[in-house]
C-alpha positions as a Markdown table, in Angstrom:
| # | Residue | x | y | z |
|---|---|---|---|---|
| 1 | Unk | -171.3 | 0.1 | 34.0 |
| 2 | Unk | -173.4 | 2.6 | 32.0 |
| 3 | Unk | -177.1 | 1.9 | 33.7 |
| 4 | Unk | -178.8 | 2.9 | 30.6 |
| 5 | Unk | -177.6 | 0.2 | 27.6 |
| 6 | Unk | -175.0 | -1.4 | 30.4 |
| 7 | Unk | -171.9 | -0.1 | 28.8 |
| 8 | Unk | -168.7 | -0.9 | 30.3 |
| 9 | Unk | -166.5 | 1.8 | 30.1 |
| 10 | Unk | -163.6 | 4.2 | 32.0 |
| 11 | Unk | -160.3 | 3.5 | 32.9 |
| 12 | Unk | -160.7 | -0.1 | 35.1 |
| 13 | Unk | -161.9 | -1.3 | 31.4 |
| 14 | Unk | -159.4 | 0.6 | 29.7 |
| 15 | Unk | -156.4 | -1.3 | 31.6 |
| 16 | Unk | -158.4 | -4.4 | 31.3 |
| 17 | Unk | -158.4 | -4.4 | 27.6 |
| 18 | Unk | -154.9 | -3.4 | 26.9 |
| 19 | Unk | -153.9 | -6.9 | 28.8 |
| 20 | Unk | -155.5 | -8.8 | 26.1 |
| 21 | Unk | -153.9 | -8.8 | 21.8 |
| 22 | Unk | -157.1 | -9.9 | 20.2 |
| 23 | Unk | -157.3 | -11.2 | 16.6 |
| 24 | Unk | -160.8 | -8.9 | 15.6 |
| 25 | Unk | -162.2 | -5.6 | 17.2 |
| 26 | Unk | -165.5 | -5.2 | 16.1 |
| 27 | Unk | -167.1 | -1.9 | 17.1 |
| 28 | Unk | -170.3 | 0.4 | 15.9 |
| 29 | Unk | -170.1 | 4.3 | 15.5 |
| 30 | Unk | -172.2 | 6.9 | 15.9 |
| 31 | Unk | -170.8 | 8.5 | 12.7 |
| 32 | Unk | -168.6 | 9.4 | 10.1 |
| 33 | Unk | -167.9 | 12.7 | 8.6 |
| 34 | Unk | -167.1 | 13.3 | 5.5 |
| 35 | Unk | -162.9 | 13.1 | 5.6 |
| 36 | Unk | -163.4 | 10.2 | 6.9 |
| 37 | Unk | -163.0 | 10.7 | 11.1 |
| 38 | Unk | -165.4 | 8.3 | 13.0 |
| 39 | Unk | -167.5 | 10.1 | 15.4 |
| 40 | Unk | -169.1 | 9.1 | 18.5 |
| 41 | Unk | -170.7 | 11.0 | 21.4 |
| 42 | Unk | -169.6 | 9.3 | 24.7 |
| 43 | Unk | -166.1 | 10.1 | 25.5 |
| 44 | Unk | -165.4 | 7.3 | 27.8 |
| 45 | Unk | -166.4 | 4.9 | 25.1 |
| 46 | Unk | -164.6 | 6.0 | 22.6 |
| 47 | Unk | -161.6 | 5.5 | 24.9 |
| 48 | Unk | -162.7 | 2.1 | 25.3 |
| 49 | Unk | -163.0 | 1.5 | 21.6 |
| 50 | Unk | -160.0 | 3.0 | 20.8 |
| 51 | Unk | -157.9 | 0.6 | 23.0 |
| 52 | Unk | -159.6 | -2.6 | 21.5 |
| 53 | Unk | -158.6 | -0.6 | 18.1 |
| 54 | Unk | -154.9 | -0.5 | 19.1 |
| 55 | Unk | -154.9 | -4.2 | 20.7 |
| 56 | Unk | -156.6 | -5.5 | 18.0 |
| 57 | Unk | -154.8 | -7.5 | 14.8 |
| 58 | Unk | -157.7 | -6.5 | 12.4 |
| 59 | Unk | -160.7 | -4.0 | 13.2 |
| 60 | Unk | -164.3 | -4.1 | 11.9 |
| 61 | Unk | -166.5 | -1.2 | 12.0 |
| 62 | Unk | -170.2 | -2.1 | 11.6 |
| 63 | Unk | -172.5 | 1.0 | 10.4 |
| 64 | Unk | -175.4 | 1.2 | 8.6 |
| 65 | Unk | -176.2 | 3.8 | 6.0 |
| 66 | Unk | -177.4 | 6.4 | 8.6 |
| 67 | Unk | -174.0 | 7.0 | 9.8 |
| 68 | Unk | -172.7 | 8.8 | 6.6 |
| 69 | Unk | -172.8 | 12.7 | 7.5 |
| 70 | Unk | -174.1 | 12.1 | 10.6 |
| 71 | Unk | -172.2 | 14.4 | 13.2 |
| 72 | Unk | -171.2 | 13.4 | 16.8 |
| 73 | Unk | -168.6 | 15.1 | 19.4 |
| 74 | Unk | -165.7 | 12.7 | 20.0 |
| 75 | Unk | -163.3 | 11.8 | 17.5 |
| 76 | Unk | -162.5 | 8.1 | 17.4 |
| 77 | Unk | -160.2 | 7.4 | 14.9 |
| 78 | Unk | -160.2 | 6.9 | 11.0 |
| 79 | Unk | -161.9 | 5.3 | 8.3 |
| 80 | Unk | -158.3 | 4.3 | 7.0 |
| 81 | Unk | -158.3 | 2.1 | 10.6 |
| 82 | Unk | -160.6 | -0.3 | 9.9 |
| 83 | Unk | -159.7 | -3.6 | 8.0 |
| 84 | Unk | -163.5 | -4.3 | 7.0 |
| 85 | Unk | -166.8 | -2.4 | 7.1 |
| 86 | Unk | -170.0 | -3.8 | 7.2 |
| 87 | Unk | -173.0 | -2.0 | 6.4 |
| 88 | Unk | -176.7 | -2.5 | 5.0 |
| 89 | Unk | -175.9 | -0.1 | 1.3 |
| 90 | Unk | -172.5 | 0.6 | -0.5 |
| 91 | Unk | -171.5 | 4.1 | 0.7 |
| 92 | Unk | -171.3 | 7.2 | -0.8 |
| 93 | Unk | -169.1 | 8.2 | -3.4 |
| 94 | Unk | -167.8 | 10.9 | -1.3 |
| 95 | Unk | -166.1 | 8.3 | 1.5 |
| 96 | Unk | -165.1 | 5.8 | -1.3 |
| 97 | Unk | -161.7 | 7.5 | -1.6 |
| 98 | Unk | -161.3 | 7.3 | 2.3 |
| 99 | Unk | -162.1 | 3.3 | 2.0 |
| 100 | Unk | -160.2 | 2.5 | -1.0 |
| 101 | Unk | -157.0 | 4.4 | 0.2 |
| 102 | Unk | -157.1 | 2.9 | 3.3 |
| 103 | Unk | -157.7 | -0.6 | 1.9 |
| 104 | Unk | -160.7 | -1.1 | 3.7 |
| 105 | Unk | -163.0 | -4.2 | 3.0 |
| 106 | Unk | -166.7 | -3.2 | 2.3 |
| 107 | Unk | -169.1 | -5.6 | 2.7 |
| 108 | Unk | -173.1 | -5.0 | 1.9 |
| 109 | Unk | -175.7 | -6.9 | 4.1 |
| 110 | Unk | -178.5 | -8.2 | 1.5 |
| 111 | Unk | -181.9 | -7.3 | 2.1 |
């Protein structure tokens, strides 16, 4: 366990999750560059998320407007992973080609 936001993460967790088939992963990301790759910072977690990603039937990615440009270290995965995204503003045009070939599901929070 991560003392500082009580992560779980490493390999323990790793085998742990690949036991289960879930129908939903829902993660949150650091950020997302502009072709698309979903960025984070923590390599363990990313690990972890990455295995929920492949034992999950349908993936939701939950980032706010922030995350669009933002740069981080450790390359998750791609925007043309996720299912759904959820996120407080529609995105930018520049990742709406990485959504819509993907056949992701964009939902806006209302104010």
């Amino acid at each position: 366990m991560r003392p500082r936001d009580r992560g779980i993460t490493g390999e323990a967790t790793i085998d742990f999750m690949r036991q289960f088939r879930v129908d939903y992963g829902i993660t949150g990301i650091s950020g997302i560059d502009i072709d698309g790759t979903l960025l984070d910072f923590d390599y363990q977690e990313v690990r972890v998320v990455q295995t929920i990603m492949s034992q999950a039937r349908h993936f939701w990615l939950a980032a706010d407007h922030s995350k669009f440009g933002r740069s981080a270290m450790v390359e998750l995965g791609h925007l043309r992973q996720v299912d759904a995204l959820f996120t407080d503003r529609r995105p930018p045009e520049e990742w709406r080609a990485h959504l819509e070939e993907g056949g992701v599901r964009v939902v806006v929070a209302d104010a």
